[in-house]
N, C-alpha and C positions, 0 to 999 in steps of 0.2 A: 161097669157102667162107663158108658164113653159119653160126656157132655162137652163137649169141647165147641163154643159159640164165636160164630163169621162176622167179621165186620163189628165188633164191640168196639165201642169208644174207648173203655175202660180197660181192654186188653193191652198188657206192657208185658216186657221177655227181659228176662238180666241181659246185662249188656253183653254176659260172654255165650250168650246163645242164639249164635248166625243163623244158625237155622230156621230158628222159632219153633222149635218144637214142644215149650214148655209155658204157657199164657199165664202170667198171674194179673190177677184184677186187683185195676189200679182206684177200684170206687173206694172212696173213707168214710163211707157211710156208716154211721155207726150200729143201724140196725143188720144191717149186714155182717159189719164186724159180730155183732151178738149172735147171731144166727148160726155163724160158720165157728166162732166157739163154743156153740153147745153143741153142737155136732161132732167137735176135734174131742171133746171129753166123751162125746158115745161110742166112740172110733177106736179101735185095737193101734196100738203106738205105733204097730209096724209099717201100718195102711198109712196114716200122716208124714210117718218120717221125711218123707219124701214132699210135703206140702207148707209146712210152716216148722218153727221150733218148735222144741219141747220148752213151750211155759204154758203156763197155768191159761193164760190167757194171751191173744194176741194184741201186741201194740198196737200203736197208730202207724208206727213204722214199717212193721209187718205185714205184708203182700200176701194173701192166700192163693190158692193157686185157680185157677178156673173152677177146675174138674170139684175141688171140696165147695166151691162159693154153688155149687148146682148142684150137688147130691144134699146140700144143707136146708134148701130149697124143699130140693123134691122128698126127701125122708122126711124133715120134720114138719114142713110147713104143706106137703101134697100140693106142690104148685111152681110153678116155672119162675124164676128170678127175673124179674121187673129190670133186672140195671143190663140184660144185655138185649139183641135182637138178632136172631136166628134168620140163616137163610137159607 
C-alpha cells in the first residue's frame, strides 16, 4: 500500500534526508497517536521496523511515519485520515 499524502502541513523528514524520501507526521494528536498504535501492535515487527521503535507504545516524541499514520486509518478505522489533504 502506497499512501504517501502532497502538500501536508504536518509532513516533516529527519534532517539527514535531502531527498525527502521518507514523510513522518508531525501531528501530536493524540488520537492519532492511539490509532497508529494499535495498528503498530496488529503489524508483523518486521513491516514497523522500519516506521517507529520497538516500544510498546509510542511517545510524544515519536514521529510515525506517513505511510503507518494512513494504513492505521484505512484498516482499522475504513476511512481516510482527517489531519492530511491529498492532491
Amino acid at each position: 500500500m502506497e499512501k504517501r499524502c502532497q502538500n501536508c502541513k504536518y509532513k516533516v523528514y529527519e534532517q539527514v534526508d535531502t531527498k525527502e524520501v521518507w514523510p513522518f507526521c508531525a501531528c501530536k494528536d493524540k488520537e492519532l497517536r492511539d490509532i497508529t498504535n494499535k495498528l503498530r501492535i496488529e503489524l508483523n515487527k518486521y513491516q514497523v521496523q522500519y516506521h517507529i521503535r520497538d516500544d510498546k507504545e509510542m511517545s510524544d516524541d515519536v514521529l510515525p511515519s506517513c505511510q503507518l499514520v494512513q494504513s492505521a486509518y484505512d484498516i482499522l478505522l475504513d476511512s481516510r485520515c482527517d489531519k492530511y489533504c491529498v492532491e
